[in-house]
MOPAC internal coordinates of N, CA, C and O (Angstrom, degrees):
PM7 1SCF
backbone

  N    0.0000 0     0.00 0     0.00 0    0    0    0
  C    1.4597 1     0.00 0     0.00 0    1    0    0
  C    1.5296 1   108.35 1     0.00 0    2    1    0
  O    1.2310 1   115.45 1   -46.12 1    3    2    1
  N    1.4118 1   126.24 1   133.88 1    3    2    1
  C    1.1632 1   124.22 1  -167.41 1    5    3    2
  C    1.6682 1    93.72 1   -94.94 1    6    5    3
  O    1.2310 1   128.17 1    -4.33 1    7    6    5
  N    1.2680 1   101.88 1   175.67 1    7    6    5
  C    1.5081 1   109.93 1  -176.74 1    9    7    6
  C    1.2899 1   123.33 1   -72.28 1   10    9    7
  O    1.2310 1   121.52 1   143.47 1   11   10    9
  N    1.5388 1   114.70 1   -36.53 1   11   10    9
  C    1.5595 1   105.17 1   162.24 1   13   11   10
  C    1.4319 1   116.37 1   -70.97 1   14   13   11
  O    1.2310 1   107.54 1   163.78 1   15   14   13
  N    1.5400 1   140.84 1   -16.22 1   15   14   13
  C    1.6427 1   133.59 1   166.17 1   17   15   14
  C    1.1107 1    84.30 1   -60.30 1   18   17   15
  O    1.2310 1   102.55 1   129.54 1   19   18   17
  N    1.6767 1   149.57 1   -50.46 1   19   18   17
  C    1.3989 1   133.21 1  -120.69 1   21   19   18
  C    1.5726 1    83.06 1   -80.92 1   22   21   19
  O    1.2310 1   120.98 1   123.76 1   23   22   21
  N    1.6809 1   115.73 1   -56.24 1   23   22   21
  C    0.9280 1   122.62 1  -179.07 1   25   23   22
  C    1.4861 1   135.12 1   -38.03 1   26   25   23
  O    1.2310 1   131.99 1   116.29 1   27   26   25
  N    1.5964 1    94.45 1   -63.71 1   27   26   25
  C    1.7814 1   106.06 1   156.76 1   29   27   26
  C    1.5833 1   125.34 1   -28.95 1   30   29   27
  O    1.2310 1   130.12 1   138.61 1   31   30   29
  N    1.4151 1    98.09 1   -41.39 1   31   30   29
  C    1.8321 1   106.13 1  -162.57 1   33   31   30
  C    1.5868 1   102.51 1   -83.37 1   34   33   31
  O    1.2310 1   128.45 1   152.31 1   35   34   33
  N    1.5858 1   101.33 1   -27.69 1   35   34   33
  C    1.6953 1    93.30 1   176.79 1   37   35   34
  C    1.4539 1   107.34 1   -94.28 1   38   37   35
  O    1.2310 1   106.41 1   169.47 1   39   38   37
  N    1.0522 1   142.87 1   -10.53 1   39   38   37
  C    1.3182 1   153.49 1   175.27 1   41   39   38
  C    2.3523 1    94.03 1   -53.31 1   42   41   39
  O    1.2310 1   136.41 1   111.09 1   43   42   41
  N    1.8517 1    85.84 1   -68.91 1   43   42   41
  C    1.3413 1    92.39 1  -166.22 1   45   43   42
  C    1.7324 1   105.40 1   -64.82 1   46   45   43
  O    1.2310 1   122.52 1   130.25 1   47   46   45
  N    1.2639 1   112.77 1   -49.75 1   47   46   45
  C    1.7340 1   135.93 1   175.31 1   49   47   46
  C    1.7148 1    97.73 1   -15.00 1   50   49   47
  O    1.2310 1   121.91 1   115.74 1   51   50   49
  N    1.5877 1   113.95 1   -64.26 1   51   50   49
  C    1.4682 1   133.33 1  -146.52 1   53   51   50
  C    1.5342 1   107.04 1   -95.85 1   54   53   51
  O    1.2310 1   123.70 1   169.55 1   55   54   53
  N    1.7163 1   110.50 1   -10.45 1   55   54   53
  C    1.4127 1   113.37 1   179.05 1   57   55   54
  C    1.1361 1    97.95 1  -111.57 1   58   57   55
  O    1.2310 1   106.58 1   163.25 1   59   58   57
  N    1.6969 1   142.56 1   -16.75 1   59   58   57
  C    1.4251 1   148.22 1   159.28 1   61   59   58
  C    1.5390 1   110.14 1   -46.25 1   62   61   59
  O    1.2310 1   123.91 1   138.30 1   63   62   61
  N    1.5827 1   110.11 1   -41.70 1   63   62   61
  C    1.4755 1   124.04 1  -172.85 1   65   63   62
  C    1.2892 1   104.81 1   -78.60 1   66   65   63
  O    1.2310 1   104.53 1  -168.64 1   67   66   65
  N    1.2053 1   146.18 1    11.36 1   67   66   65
  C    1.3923 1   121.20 1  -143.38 1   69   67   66
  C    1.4904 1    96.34 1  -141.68 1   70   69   67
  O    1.2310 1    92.43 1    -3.69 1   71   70   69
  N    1.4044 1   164.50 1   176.31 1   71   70   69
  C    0.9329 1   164.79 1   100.44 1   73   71   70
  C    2.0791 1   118.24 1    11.44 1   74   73   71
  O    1.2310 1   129.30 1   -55.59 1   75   74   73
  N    0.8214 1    99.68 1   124.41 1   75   74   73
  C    1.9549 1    93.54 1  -174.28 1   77   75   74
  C    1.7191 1    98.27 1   -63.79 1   78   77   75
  O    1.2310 1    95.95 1   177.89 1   79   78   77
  N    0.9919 1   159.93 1    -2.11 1   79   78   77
  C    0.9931 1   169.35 1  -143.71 1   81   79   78
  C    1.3874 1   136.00 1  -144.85 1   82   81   79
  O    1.2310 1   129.97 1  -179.04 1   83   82   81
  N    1.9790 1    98.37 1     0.96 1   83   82   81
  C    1.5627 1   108.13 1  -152.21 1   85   83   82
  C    1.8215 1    71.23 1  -134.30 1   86   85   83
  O    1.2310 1   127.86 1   -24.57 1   87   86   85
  N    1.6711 1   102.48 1   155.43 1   87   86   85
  C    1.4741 1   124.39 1  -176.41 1   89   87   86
  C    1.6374 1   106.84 1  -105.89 1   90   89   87
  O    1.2310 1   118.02 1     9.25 1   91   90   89
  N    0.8990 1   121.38 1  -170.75 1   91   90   89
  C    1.8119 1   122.19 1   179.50 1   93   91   90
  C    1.8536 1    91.51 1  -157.45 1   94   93   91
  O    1.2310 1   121.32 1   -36.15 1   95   94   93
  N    1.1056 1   115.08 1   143.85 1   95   94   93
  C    2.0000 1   135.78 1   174.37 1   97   95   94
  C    1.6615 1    85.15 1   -83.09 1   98   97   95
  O    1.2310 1   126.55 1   -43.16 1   99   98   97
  N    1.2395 1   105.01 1   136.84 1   99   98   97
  C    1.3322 1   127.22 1   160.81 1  101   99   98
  C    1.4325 1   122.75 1   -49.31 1  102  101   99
  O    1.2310 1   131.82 1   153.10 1  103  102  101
  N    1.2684 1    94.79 1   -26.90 1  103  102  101
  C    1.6773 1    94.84 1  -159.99 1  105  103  102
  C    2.1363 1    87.65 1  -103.53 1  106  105  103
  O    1.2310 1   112.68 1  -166.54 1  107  106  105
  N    0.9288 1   131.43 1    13.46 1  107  106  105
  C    1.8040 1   144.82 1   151.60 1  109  107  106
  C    1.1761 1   105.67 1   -59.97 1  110  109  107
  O    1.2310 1   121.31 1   135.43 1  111  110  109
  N    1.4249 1   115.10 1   -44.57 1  111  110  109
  C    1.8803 1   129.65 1  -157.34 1  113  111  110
  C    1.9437 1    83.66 1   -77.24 1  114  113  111
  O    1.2310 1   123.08 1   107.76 1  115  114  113
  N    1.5535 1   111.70 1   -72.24 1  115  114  113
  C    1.1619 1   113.64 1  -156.79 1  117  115  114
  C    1.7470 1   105.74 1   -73.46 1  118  117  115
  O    1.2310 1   119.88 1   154.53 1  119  118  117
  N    1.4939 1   117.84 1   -25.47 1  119  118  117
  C    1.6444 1    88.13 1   170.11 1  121  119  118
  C    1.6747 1   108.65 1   -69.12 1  122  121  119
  O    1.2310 1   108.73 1   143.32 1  123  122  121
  N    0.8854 1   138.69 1   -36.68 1  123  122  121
  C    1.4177 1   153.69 1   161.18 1  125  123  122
  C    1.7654 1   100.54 1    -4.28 1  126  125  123
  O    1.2310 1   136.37 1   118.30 1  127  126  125
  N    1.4971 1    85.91 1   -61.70 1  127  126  125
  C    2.2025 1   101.20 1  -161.65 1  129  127  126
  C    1.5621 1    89.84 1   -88.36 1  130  129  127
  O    1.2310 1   112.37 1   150.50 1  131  130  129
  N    1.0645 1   132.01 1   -29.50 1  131  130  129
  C    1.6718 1   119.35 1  -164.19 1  133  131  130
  C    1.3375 1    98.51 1   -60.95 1  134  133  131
  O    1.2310 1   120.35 1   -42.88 1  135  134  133
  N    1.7685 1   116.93 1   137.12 1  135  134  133
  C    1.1466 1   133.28 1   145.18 1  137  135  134
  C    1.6566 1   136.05 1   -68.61 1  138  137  135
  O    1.2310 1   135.90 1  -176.03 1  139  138  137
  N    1.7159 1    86.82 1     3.97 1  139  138  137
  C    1.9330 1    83.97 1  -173.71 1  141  139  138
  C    1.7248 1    96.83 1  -153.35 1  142  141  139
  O    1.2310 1   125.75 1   -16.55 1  143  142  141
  N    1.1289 1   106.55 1   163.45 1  143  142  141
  C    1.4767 1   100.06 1   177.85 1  145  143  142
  C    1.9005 1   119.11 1   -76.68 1  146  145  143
  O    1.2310 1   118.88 1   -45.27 1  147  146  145
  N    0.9429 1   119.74 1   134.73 1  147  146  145
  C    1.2418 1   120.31 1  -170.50 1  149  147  146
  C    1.9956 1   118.80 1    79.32 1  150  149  147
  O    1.2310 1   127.77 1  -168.81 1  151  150  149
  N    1.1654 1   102.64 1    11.19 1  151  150  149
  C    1.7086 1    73.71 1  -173.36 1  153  151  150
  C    1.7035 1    90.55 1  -120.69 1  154  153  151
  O    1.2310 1   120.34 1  -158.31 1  155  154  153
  N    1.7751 1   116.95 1    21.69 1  155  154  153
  C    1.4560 1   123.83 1   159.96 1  157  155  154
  C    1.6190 1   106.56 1   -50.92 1  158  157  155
  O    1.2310 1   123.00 1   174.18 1  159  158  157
  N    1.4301 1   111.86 1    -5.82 1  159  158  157
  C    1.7102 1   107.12 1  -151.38 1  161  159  158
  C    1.9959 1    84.65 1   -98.82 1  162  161  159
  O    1.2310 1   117.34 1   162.16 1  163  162  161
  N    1.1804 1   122.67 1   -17.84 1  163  162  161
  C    1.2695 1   126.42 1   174.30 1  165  163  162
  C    1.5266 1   132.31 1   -78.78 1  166  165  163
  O    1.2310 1   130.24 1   154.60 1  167  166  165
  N    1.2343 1    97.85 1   -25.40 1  167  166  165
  C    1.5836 1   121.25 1   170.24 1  169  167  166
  C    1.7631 1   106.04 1   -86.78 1  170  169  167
  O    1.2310 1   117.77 1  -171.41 1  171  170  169
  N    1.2548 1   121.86 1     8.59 1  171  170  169
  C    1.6823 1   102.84 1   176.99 1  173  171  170
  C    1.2431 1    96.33 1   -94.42 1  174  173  171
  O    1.2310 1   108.25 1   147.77 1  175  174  173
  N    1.1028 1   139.56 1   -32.23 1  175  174  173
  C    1.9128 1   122.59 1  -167.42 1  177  175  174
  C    1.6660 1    95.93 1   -64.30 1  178  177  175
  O    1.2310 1   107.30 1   155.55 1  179  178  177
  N    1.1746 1   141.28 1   -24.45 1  179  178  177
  C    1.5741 1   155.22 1  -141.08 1  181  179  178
  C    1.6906 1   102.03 1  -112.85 1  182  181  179
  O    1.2310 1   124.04 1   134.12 1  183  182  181
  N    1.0137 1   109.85 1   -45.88 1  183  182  181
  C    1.5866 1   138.68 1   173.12 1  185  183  182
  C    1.7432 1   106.98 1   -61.63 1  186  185  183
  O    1.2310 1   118.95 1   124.78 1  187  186  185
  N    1.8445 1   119.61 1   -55.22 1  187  186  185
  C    0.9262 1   100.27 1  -168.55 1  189  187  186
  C    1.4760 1    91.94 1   -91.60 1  190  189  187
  O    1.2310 1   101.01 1  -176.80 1  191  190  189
  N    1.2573 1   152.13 1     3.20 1  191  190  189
  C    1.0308 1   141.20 1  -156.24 1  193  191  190
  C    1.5858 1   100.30 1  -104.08 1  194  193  191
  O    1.2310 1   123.47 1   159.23 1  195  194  193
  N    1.3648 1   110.96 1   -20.77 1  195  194  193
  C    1.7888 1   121.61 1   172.43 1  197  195  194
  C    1.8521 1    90.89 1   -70.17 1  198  197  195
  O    1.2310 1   124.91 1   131.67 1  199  198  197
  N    1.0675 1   108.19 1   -48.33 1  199  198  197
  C    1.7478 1   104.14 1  -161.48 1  201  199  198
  C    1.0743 1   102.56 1   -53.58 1  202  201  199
  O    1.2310 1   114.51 1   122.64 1  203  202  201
  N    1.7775 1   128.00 1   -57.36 1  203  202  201
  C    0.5112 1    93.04 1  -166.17 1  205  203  202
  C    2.0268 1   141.36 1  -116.83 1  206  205  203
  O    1.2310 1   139.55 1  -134.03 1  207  206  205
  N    1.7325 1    79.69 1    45.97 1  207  206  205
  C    1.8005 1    93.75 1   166.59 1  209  207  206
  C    1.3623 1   107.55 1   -83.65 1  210  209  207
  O    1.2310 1   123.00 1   147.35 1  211  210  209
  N    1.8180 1   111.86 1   -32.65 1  211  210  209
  C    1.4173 1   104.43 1   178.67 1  213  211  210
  C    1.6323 1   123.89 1   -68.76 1  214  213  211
  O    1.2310 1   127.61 1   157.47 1  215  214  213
  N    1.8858 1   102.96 1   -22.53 1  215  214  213
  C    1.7669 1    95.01 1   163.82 1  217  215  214
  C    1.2943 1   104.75 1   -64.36 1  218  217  215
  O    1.2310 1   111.81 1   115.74 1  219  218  217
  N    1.4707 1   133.05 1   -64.26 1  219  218  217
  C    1.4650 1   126.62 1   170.44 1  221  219  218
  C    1.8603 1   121.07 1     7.83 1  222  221  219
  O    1.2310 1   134.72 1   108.29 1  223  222  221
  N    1.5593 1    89.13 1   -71.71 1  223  222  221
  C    1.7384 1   114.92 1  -179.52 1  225  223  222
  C    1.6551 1    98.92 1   -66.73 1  226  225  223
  O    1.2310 1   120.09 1   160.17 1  227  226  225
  N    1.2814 1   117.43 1   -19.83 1  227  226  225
  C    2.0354 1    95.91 1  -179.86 1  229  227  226
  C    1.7309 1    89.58 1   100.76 1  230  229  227
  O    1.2310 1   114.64 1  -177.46 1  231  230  229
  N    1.6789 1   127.76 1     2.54 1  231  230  229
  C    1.6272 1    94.90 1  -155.81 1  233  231  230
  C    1.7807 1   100.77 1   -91.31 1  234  233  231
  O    1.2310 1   140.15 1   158.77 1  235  234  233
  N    1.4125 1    78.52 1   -21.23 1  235  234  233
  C    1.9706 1   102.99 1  -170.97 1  237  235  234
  C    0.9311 1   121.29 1  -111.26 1  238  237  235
  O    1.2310 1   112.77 1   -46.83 1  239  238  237
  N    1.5486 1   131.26 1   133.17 1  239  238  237
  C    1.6919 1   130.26 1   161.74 1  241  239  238
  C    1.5520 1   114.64 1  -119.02 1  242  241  239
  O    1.2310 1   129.65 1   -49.92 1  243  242  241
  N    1.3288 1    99.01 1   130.08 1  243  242  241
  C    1.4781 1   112.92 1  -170.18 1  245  243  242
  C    1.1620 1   118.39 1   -96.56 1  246  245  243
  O    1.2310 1   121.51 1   -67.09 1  247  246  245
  N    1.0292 1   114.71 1   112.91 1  247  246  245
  C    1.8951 1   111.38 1  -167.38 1  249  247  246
  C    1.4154 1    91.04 1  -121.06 1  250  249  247
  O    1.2310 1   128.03 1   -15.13 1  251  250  249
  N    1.9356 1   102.13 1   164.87 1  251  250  249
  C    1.1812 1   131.15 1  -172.92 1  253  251  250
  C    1.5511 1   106.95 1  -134.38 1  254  253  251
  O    1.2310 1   105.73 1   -77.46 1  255  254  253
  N    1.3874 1   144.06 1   102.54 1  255  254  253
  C    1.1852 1   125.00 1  -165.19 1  257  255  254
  C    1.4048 1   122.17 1    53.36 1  258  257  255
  O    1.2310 1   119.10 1  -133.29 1  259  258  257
  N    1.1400 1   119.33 1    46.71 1  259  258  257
  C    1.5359 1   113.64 1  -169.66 1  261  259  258
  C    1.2495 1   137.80 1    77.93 1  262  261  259
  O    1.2310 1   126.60 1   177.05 1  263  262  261
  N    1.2996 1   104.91 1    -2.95 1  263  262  261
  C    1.5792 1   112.15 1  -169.15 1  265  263  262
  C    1.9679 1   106.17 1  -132.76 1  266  265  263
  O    1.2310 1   120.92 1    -1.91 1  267  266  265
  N    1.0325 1   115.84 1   178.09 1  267  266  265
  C    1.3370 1   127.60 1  -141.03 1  269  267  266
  C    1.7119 1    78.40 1  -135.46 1  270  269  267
  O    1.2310 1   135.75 1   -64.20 1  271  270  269
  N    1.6751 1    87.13 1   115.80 1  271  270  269
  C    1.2929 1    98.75 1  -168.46 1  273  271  270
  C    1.5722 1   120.75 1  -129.55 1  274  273  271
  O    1.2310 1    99.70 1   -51.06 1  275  274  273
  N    1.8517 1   154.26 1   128.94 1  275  274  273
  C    0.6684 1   145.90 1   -46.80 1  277  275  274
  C    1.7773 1    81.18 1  -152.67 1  278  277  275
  O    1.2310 1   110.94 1   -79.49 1  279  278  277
  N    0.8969 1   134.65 1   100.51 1  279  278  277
  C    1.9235 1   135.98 1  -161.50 1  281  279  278
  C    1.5845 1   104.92 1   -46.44 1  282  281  279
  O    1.2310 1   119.47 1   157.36 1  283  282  281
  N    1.2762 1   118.61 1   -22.64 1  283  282  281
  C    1.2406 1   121.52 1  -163.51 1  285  283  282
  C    1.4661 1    98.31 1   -69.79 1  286  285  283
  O    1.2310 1   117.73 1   127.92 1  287  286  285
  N    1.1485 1   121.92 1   -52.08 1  287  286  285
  C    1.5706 1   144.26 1  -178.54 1  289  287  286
  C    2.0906 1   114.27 1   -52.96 1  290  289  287
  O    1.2310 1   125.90 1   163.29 1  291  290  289
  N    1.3421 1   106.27 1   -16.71 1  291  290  289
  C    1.0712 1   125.49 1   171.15 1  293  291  290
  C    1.5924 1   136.05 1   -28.58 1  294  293  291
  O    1.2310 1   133.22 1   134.86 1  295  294  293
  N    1.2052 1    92.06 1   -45.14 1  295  294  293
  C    1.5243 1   111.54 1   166.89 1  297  295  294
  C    1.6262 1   123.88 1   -74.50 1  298  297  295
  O    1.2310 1   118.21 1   135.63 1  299  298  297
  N    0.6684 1   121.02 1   -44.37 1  299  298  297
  C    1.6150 1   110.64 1   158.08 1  301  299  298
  C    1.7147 1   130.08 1  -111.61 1  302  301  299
  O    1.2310 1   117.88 1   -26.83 1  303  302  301
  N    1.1986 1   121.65 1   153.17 1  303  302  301
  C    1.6630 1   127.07 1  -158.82 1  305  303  302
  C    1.4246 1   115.15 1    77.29 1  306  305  303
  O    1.2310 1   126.24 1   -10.34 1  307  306  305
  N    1.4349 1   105.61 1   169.66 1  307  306  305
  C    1.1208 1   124.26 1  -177.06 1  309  307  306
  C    1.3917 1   122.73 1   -76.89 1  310  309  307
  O    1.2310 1   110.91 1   -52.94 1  311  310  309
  N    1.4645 1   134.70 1   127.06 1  311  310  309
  C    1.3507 1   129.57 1  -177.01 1  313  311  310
  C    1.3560 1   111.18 1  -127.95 1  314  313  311
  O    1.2310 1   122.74 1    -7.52 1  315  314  313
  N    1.5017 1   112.35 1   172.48 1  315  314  313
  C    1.1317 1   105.44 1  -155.50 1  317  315  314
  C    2.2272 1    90.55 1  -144.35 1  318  317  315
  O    1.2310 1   127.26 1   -40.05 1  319  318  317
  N    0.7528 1   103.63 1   139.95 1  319  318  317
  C    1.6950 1   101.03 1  -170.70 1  321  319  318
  C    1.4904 1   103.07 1  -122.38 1  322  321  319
  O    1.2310 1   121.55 1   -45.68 1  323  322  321
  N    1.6120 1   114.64 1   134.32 1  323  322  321
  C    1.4763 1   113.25 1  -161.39 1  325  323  322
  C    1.7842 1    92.24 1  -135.91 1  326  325  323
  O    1.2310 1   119.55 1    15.68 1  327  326  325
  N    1.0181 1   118.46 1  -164.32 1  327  326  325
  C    1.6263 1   130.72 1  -170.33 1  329  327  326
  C    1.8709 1    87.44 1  -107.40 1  330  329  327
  O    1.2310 1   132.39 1   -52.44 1  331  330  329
  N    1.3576 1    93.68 1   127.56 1  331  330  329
  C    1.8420 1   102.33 1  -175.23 1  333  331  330
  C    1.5546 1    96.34 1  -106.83 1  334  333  331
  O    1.2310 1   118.38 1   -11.15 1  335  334  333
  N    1.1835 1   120.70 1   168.85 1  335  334  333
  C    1.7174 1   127.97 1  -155.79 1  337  335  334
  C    1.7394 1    97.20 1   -73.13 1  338  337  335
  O    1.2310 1   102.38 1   152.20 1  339  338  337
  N    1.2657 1   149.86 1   -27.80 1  339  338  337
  C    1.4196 1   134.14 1   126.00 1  341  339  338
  C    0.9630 1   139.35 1    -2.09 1  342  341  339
  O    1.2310 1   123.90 1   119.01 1  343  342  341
  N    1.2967 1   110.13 1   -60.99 1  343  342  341
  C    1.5159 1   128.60 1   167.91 1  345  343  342
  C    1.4647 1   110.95 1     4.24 1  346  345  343
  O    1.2310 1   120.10 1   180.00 1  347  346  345

């Protein structure tokens, strides 16, 4: 499994667990995969860049304050990753 499936599978894995209605922080996915303490902070450029092929696919919706927000914008602020109509 390459590192973005690894990624993918905990992306979907952690939003499977969760309430259909409830979001997960990006950075949940990557402390999740980190092998060491602190270097979860290296896996978010990789993390949001999995999210957002899976909004691409319909699996994910990426919101910002409540709202459904534009992948390009990805790289900076806080996001929030929800179950997309795929799901």
């Amino acid at each position: 499994m390459s590192d973005d499936e690894a990624i993918a599978a905990e992306i979907v894995g952690q939003l499977a667990r969760r309430a259909a209605t409830s979001s997960i922080c990006p950075s949940e996915v990557a402390r999740a995969l980190a092998r060491e303490d602190g270097a979860w902070r290296v896996l978010m450029p990789q993390v949001r860049a999995v999210a957002a092929r899976l909004r691409d696919a319909g699996q994910v919706r990426i919101t910002r304050g409540g709202r459904e927000i534009d992948p390009a914008t990805l790289h900076t602020g806080a996001i929030r990753l929800a179950r997309g109509p795929a799901f």
